[in-house]
N, C-alpha and C positions, 0 to 999 in steps of 0.2 A: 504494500500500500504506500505510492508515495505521496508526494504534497500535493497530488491533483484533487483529491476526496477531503481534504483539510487541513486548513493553515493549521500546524500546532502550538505555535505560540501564541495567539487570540482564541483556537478553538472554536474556531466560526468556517463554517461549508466555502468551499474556494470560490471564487467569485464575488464576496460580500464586497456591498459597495454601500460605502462611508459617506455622509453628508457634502463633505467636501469635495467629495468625487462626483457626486449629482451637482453641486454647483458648479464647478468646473465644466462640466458636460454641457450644462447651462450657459455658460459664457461661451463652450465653441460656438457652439449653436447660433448665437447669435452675431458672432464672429462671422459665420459661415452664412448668413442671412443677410450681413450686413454688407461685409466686404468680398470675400471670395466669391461669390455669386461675378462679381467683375472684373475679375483677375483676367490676364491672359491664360490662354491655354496651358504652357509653363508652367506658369506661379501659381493656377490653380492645381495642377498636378502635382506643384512643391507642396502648397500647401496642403493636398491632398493625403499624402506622404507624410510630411512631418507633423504638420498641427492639428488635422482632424485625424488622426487614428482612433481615440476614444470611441468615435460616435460610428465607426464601422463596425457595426454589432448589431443585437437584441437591445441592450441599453441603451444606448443610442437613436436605434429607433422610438425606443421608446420614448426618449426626451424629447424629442423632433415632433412625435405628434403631440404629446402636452404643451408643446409650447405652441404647435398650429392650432389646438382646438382651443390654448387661453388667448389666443389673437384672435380664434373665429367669434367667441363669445365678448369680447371685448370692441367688436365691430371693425378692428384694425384689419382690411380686404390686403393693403399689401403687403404688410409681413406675413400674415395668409398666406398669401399667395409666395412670398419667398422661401416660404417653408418646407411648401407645399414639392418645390423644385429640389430643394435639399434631399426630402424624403425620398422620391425619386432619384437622384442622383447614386443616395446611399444604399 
């Protein structure tokens, strides 16, 4: 059994993800909504690479539609909609 079934020094199932980790996720997000969305082809495939790794996952996804559906309820159509492109993308 190695570290993949449990961290042993917290005792917590691998994958646990820490408040500060969902904030962070939070910021690319919006990162990736804000500014990468207009990168060149390049710099978004830098940025692709190096600063969005986080959000290429299940968790990730996951953050990407909370944060579309609290833009959809908050009547904000274009971050909606820049989200919307992310989610796809990822």
């Amino acid at each position: 059994m190695g570290g993949v079934t449990n961290d042993r020094m917290y005792h917590r199932a691998a994958g646990f993800v820490e408040a500060q980790q969902i904030w962070l996720m939070g910021v690319l997000v919006a990162y990736a909504c804000k500014q990468v969305l207009h990168f060149s082809h390049n710099d978004f495939m830098m940025a692709m690479r190096a600063d969005l790794t986080p959000l290429l996952g299940n968790t990730g996804l996951w953050v990407v539609k909370n944060y579309m559906t609290r833009h959809a309820e908050k009547g904000n159509e274009d971050k909606k909609k820049r989200a919307r492109v992310v989610l796809e993308i990822i």
